[in-house]
C-alpha positions, 0 to 999 in steps of 0.5 A, spaced: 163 214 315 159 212 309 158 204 309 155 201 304 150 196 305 149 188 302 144 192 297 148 197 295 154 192 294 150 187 289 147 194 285 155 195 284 156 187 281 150 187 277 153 194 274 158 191 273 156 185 269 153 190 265 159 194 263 163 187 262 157 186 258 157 191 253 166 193 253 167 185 252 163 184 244 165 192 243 172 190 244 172 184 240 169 188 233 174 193 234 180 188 234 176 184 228 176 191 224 184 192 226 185 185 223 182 186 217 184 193 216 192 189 216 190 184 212 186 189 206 193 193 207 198 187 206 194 184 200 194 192 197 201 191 198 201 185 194 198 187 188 202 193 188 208 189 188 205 185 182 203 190 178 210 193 178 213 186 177 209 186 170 210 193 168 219 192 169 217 184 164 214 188 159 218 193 159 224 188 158 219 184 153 218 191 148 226 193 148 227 186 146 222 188 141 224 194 139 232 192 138 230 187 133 224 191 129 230 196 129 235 192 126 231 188 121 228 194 119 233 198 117 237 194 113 244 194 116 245 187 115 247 186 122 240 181 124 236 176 118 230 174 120 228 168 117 222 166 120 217 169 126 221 168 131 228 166 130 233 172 128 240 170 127 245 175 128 251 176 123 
């Protein structure tokens, strides 16, 4: 039978140790890099969803806009407008 001896043993420790001591930080950036990876694609998210937020106000803003340029403009009488700003409807 193979039997190690007392040497042998602390060779394996000290072997060990020194993989322990290398997996250790390596793990540690990987799970730093996953956590960044999560939060760069929540914050892309975000600003997607902003972006889209603002392109549907702006597109409620121009319709308004071009109802009331329409109707002051063809002259059907519907809309008066007065002073900037304040439209009255007939």
């Amino acid at each position: 039978m193979f039997r190690l001896s007392r040497i042998d043993g602390r060779r394996q420790g000290v072997a060990l140790d020194i993989v322990l001591t290398y997996l250790l930080p390596i793990t540690v950036i990987i799970a730093a890099f996953f956590s960044s990876v999560t939060t760069g694609l929540g914050s892309a998210k975000n600003d997607a969803n902003g972006v889209s937020a603002r392109q549907l106000s702006d597109s409620a803003v121009n319709l308004v806009k071009g109802n009331i340029g329409t109707a002051t403009s063809t002259g059907g009488g519907n809309v008066c407008a007065s002073q900037p700003g304040m439209h009255r409807f007939r």
